[in-house]
N, C-alpha and C positions, 0 to 999 in steps of 0.2 A: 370982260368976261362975267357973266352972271352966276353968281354963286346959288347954289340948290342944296339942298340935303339930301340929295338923292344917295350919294354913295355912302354917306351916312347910316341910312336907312336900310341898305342894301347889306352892307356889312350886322348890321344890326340882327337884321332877321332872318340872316344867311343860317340857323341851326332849323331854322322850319325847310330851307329847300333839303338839307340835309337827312331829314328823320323824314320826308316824305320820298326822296329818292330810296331810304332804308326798307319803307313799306313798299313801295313799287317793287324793287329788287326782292323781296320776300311773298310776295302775292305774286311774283313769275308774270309779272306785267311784262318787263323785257320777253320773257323766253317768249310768251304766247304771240308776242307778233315777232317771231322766228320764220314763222311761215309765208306772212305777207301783212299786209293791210288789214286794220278790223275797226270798226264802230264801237261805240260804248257797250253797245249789248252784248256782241259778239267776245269783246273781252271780258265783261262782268261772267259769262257764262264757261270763258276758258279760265276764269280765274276763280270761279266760285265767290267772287264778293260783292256786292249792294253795286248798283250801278253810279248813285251817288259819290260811293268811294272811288271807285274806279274813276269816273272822271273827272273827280277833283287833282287824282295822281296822274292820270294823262294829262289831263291841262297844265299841271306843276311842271313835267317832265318836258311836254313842248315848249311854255315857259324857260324852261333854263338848256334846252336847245340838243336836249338829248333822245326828244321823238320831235317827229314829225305829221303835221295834220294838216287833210286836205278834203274836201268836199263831207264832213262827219268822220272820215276815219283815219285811223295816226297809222304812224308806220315807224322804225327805228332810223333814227341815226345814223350816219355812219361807227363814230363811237359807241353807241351803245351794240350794234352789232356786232362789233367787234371784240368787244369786253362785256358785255351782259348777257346777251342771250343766250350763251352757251353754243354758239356757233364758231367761235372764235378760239387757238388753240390757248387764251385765257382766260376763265370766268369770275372776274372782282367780286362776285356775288358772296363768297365767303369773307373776302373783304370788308366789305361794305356792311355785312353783318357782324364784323366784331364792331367795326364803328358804332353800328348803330347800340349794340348789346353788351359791349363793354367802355369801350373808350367813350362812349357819349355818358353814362353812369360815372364814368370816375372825373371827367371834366364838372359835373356838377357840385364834385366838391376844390374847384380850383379858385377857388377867395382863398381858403385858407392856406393851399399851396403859396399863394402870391403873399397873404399877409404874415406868415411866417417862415416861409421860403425852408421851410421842410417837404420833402421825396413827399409825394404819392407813396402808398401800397398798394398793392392790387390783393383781394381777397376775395378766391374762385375757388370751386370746386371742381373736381375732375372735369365733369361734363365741360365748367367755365373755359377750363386751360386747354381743354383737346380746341372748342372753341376758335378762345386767343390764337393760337396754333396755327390751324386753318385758316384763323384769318393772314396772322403776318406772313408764313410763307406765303400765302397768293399774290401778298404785295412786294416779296421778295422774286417772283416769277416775272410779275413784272420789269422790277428793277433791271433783273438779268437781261429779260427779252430787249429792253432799249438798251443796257450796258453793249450789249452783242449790236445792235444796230450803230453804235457811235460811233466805233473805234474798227480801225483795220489792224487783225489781228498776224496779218501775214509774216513781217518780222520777226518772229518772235521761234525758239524752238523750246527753251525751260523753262515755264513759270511753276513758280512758289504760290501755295493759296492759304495766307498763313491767316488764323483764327478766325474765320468768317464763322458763318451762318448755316450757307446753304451751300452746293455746287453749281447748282444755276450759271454763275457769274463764269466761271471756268468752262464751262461745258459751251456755254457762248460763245465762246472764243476760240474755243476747241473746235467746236461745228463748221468756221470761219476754216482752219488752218487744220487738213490734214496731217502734219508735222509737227503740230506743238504737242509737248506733254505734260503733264501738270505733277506735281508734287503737295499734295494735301497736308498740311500739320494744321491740325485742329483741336480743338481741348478735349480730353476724356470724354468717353461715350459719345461722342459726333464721329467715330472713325465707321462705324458697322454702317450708320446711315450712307456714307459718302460711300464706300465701297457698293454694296446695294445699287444708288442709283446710279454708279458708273458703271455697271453692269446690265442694269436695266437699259441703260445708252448706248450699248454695246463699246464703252470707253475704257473698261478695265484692263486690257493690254497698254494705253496711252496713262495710266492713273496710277501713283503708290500714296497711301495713306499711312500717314504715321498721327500720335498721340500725344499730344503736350498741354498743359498748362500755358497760354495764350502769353499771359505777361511775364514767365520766366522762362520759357522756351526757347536757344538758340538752334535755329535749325540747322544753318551753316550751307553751304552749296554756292554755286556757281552760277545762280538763275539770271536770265535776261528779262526777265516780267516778274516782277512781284505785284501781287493783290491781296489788298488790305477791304475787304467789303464788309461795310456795320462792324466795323472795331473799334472806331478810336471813341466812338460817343459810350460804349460798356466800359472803361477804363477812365482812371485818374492821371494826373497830368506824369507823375511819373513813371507810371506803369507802360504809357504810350510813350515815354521819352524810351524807356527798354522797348517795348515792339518794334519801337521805327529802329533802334542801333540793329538789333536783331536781326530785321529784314534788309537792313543797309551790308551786317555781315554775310548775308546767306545771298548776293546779288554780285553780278560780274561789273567793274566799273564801264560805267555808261547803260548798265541797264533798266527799264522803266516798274517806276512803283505807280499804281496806281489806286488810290483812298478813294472810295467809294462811300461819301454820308453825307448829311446833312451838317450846312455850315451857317452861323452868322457871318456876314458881310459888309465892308464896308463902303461897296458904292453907295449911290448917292438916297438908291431904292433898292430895300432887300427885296431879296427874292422871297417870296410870301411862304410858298410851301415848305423853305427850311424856317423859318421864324415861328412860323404853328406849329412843327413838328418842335422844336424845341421847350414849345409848353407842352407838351404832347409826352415827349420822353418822359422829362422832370419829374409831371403829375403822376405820371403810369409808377416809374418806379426809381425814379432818381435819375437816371442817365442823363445827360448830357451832351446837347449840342455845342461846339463850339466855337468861339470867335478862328474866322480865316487865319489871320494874322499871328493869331495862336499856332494854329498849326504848323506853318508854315517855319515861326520860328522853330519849332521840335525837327522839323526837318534839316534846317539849317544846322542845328547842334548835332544833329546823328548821321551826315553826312550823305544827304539830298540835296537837291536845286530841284526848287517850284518852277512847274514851265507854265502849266496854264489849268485853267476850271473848265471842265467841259459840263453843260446843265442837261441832264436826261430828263425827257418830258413827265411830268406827273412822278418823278420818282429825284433821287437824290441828285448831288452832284460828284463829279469825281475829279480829284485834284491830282493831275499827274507828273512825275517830278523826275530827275534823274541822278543818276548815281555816281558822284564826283569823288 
């Protein structure tokens, strides 16, 4: 086999396709060929920018396989239709814009993260964190939309949705199974949000929300589904040793938990998108990706069996276990 530096290189200058996909997504490259097929000109003039620029970002974007070009004029991807243009019921676009506008700022101070393995801070102003915001819930939208596509949710009649994020992940599932009901314990001030949009889902008759402190909260109950989504990376190793007993007490034996984050791995190749997010966390604000084998002991000790990793595309993984 003949060795090249191609992937070398590839990897190398992988932040140029990045911050050129951020200005395409922000000059409404994607939205404007919403409607069809355009030429350089055609788009410089939907986009109001230099024709120069513009075809350097459509060439970029054919390039990395997210437009398409044919006889002078590009047209979208399937993915990017899907996820860009605002045609699709989700737009990465606010996404893609904290990448570009925050999280690519705070990576540029990641030597020192590495050389003395001290958190990141993030240091933002209102405008910055409404921002952050917009961005992560959109990639928490995502998360959900694949969560709900992986997993057949029909089994199931009481899940627990203890310290998450968002409702997303539940409401997924709920969409699946007219009969399931969910029980929300979430930490202070996340309760108004989740009632709200179980309402707006028209879900509030299937929804009760209750109020706790994440890492000292026993909820207690009888649930056949527990969901743990973006918990265990905000927590330290003993505070997830109490959420997993926690959710172990508030579950009927044999019923399923299922972790929803980003893990290290030890097959033989990680999986790439948890290993970046884990300098990713770090640098942002300290949190913590952590090793599989980790987790899975916590499980072990608070009375789970690991069954298997399911990997959701472009988004986390979820480790699902049962209740022994």
């Amino acid at each position: 086999m003949t060795v090249t530096p191609e992937r070398i290189v590839d990897i190398a200058i992988g932040f140029m396709g990045a911050k050129q996909l951020d200005a395409a997504s922000r000059i409404g490259l994607f939205k404007a060929l919403a409607g069809g097929p355009k030429n350089v000109a055609e788009l410089a003039a939907a986009t109001q920018h230099a024709e120069r620029q513009v075809r350097t970002l459509a060439d970029a974007m054919n390039a990395l396989g997210l437009l398409e070009r044919a006889n002078g004029s590009y047209s979208l991807a399937a993915d990017a239709e899907k996820y860009l243009s605002g045609a699709g019921e989700i737009d990465l676009t606010p996404f893609i814009a904290f990448l570009g506008d925050i999280s690519y700022k705070q990576w540029l101070g990641y030597d020192r993260t590495v050389d003395t393995d001290q958190a990141g801070t993030l240091d933002l102003d209102e405008d910055g964190w409404t921002d952050f915001m917009a961005g992560v819930m959109t990639y928490n939208q995502l998360h959900a939309e694949q969560f709900g596509e992986a997993f057949d949710f029909s089994p199931y009649r009481s899940a627990l949705d203890f310290g998450g994020l968002a409702a997303g992940f539940s409401f997924a599932a709920m969409a699946q199974n007219p009969e399931l009901s969910t029980r929300f314990v979430y930490a202070p001030r996340f309760g108004d949000a989740i009632a709200s949009a179980a309402a707006e889902a028209g879900l509030q008759n299937r929804v009760t929300v209750e109020e706790g402190p994440t890492e000292s909260t026993r909820p207690g109950g009888e649930h056949d589904l527990v969901l743990l989504t973006h918990v265990l990376h905000r927590f330290d190793e003993p505070q997830n040793l109490a959420i997993l007993a926690a959710a172990r007490d508030a579950a009927a034996p044999g019923a399923t938990l299922m972790l929803l984050d980003f893990f290290l791995d030890q097959d033989d190749t990680q999986r790439a998108i948890d290993a970046l997010h884990a300098g990713e966390y770090f640098n942002i604000d300290g949190t913590l990706v952590y090793p599989i084998e980790q987790v899975e002991g916590w499980l072990a000790e608070t009375g789970w069996k690991s069954d298997r990793l399911v990997a959701l595309p472009g988004s986390p993984r979820v480790l699902v276990a049962t209740a022994v």
